[in-house]
C-alpha positions, -999 to 999 in steps of 0.1 A, spaced: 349 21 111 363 49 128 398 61 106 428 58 127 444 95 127 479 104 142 477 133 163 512 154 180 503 179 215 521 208 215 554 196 224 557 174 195 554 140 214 528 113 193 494 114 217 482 77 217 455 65 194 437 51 223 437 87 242 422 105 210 376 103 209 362 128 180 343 153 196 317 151 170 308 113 185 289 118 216 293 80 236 254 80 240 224 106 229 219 133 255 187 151 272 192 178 248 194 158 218 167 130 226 140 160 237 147 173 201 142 140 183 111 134 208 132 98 220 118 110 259 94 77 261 97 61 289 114 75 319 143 99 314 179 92 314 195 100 350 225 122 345 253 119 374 268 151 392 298 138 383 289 133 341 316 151 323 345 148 344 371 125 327 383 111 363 365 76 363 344 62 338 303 60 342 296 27 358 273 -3 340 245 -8 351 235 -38 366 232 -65 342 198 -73 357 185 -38 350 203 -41 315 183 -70 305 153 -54 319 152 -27 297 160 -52 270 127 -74 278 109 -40 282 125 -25 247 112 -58 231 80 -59 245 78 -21 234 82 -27 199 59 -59 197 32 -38 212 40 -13 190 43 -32 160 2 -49 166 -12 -15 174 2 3 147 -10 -23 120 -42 -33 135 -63 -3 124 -54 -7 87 -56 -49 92 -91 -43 105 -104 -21 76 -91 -42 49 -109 -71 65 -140 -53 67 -139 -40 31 -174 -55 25 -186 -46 57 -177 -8 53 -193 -5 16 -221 -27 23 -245 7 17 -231 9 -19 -253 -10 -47 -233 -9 -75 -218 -44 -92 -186 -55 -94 -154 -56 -70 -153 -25 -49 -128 -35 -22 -105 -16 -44 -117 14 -29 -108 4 7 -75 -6 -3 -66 30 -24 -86 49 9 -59 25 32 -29 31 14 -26 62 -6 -21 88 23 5 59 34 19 64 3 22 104 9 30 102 36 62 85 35 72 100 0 72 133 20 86 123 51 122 118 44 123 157 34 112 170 67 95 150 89 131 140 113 122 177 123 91 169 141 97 153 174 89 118 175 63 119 210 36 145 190 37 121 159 28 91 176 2 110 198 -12 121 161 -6 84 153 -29 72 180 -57 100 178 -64 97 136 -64 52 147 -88 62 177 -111 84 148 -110 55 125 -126 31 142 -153 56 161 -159 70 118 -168 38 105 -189 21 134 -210 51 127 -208 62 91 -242 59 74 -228 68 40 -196 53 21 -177 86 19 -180 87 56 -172 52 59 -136 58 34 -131 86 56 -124 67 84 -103 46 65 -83 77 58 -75 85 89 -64 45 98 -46 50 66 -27 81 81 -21 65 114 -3 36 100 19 51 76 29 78 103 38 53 131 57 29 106 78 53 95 85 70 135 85 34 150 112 21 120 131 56 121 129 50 162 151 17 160 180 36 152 183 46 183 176 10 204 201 -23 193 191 -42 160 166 -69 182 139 -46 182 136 -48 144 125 -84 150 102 -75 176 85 -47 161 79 -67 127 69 -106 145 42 -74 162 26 -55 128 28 -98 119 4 -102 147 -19 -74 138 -28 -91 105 -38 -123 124 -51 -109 154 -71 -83 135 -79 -101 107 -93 -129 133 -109 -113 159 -130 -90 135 -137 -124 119 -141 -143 151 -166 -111 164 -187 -111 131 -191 -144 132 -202 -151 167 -230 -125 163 -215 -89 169 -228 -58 141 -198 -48 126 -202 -10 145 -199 -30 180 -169 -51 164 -155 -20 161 -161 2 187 -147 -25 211 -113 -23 192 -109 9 207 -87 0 231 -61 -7 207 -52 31 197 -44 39 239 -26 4 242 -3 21 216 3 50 233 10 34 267 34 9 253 56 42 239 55 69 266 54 41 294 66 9 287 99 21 260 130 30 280 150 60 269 172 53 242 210 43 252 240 39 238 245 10 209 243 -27 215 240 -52 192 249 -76 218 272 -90 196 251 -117 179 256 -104 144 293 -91 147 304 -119 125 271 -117 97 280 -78 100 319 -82 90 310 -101 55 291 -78 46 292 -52 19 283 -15 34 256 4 16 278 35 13 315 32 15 328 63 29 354 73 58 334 104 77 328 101 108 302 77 119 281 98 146 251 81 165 218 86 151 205 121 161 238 134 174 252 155 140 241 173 119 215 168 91 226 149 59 231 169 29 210 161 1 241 145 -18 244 120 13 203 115 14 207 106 -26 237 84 -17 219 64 10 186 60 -14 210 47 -46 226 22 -19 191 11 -9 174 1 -41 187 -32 -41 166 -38 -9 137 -13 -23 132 -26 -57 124 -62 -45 101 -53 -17 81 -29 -42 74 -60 -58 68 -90 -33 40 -65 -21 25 -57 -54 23 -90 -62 4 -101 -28 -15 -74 -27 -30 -79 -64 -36 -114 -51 -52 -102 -20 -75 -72 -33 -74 -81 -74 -81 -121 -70 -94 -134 -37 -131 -123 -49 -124 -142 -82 -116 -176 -61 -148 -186 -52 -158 -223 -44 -192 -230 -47 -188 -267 -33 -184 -258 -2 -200 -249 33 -190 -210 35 -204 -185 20 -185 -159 -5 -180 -134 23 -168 -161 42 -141 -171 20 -131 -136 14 -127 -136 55 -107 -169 59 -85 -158 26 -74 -128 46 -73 -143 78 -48 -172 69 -27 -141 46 -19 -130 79 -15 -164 98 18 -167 74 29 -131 74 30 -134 109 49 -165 116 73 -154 89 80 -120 104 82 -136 140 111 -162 123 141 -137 119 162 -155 141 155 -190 124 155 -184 92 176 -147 82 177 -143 42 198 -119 28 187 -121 -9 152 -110 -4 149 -111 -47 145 -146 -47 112 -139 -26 98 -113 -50 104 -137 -79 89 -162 -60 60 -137 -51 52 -132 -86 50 -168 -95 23 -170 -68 6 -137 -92 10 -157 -120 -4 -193 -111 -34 -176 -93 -43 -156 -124 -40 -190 -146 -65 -204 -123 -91 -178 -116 -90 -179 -159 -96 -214 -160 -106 -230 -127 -85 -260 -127 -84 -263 -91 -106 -285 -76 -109 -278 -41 -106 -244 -17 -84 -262 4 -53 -259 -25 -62 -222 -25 -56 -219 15 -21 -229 12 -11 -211 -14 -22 -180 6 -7 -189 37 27 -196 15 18 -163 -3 15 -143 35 50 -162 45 70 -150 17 56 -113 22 65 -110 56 99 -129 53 106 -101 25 99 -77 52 115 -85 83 145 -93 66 145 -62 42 148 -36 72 169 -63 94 196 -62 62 192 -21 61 198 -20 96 235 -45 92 248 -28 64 240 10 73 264 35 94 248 47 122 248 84 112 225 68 81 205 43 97 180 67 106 170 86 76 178 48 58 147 29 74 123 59 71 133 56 33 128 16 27 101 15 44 80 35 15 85 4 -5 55 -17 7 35 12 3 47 19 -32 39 -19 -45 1 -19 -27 -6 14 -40 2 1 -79 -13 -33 -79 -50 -13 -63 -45 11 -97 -39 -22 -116 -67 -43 -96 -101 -25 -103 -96 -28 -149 -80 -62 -146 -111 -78 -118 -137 -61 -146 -117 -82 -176 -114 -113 -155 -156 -110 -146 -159 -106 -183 -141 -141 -187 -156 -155 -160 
């Protein structure tokens, strides 16, 4: 909240609260500002000849233009959200696909996984000391060139290293346009959060499914492929043409009353500038906003590690024999229906919001546990018990998502929201990277017992 100041003009006479606006809080971004930060997607801003004279207020637009650019912002950040994903969706799902030339025994999706998600993992461990500098339009033109090399890599790779190569560069496209998309909602009202997760949601069905659906009905995984290349300029289009210019703050008022009872990550009384407009937090502030965080971090770090050593550590392990598909099959539908329930519970923000996001990760890790117990003893007797688990496995991951960032964005100042999302959001990466460390020594003991 802004402090209410008394303030005396030079005759001594009290000057109104209501005729006093801090200079260091611009009402909306300008050209200046948003060419610096790279916001220019879209068409620009229009500035009036008359824009700085205090005479008579700028008028609203139209509400039929405002909710235009609200149907265009959230269509934005959906398309967004399933291009940015979809690369690193696609490569997980092809894990035996992409190290079908190797001969060597044993689970070796591993590899995909640490090749998909440790430059993520640098990537966003580095990006909160530097990377605000760096416009936002040439990092997601980087973001769609390294997606567009993945895929064009892999279809044709003739070795493995070639083959993880590609998934390098997917892995470096993903983990650069989450963190610019994530940082980028700052700037736009709270909605787009939704929209941009119920969108990386729907990468991990629609690329886990269509590279299944494409396999499956006869297409060589290069062709499968090669006709996703689409996806990398669909990405590019929906920022520089489809994303209106960022405006002014509006979070059309639906949370105002969530948003009053609740705590504030930092409590402090400076001067809540909008995102972009002042100056760079100091290192004490950045260490302030990352202590006030870990309540949201710690959990997430492990809903993901838990699915993820599920998903790369186990799914090999449940294998039904009684049954018509094959064990590259049911690797294929395991993933697919992962991402049927992250989707639907990433997409379900406005149904169902959950502020204590620990009672997924404990949830989570009952799903890590009761898996384990069975891939040890088989007691299950039918592959159909093992689907819903992992569609309820794929719900409580992207629930913890959606409403990790949704709670960040509620309870963060707008000078910190910014530099706050581009923090959180290394803690998916953080859990994925431990459990593929954890999952290669524990799938060799398991194959030992099994």
């Amino acid at each position: 909240m802004q402090r209410r100041t008394r303030s005396w003009d030079g005759n001594g006479a009290l000057i109104p609260l209501t005729c006093l606006r801090p200079s260091s809080v611009p009402l909306e971004p300008t050209l200046p500002e948003l060419d610096a930060m790279g916001g220019c997607a879209g068409s620009p801003r229009r500035l009036s000849d008359s824009e700085g004279e205090e005479t008579d207020p700028a008028p609203r637009p139209p509400l039929q233009d405002s909710q235009g650019a609200h149907w265009k912002n959230a269509v934005g950040f959906w398309l967004l959200g399933l291009c940015n994903n979809f690369s690193y969706v696609v490569m997980l799902s092809a894990a035996h696909d992409i190290l079908s030339h190797q001969r060597t025994a044993g689970n070796q999706s591993h590899a995909v996984l640490l090749a998909d998600i440790l430059p993520t993992l640098i990537i966003k461990l580095l990006a909160p000391l530097g990377l605000h500098l760096l416009p936002y339009s040439p990092r997601v033109l980087t973001s769609g060139i390294c997606a567009a090399g993945s895929f064009l890599l892999v279809a044709f790779s003739h070795s493995v290293t070639i083959s993880l190569c590609g998934v390098v560069l997917a892995s470096i496209s993903s983990g650069l346009g989450e963190i610019t998309f994530l940082s980028l909602t700052a700037f736009y009202p709270r909605a787009v959060i939704s929209c941009w997760s119920s969108g990386t949601g729907g990468a991990g069905l629609l690329g886990a499914l269509s590279y299944l659906g494409l396999t499956q009905a006869g297409l060589s995984p290069q062709h499968t492929l090669l006709s996703m290349l689409g996806i990398p300029t669909l990405l590019l289009a929906s920022y520089f043409l489809l994303l209106t210019s960022p405006g002014p703050q509006d979070p059309r008022g639906e949370e105002d009353s969530d948003t009053a009872a609740r705590q504030p990550l930092i409590n402090n009384e400076a001067s809540e500038s909008k995102p972009g407009s002042g100056s760079p937090l100091s290192l004490q502030e950045r260490w302030t906003v990352f202590k006030g965080l870990l309540h949201y971090i710690v959990p997430l770090v492990l809903v993901y590690f838990a699915e993820y050593f599920i998903n790369q550590g186990l799914f090999e392990l449940l294998f039904f024999r009684n049954t018509f598909l094959t064990h590259a099959e049911q690797y294929r539908w395991y993933q697919m229906l992962y991402q049927a329930g992250v989707f639907a519970s990433r997409s379900s923000l406005r149904c169902c919001p959950i502020r204590h996001t620990w009672v997924l990760a404990l949830l989570q890790c009952l799903n890590l546990a009761f898996l384990l117990v069975d891939v040890w003893l088989s007691f299950l007797p039918s592959i159909y018990l093992i689907f819903l688990i992992i569609v309820f496995e794929g719900l409580l991951g992207g629930a913890a998502y959606v409403n990790t960032f949704h709670n960040i964005a509620l309870e963060t100042s707008d000078e910190h929201r910014e530099f706050a999302m581009a923090t959180a959001c290394i803690s998916d990466t953080l859990g994925i990277s431990l459990s593929g460390l954890l999952a290669l020594p524990l799938h060799d003991f398991l194959c030992q017992l099994t």
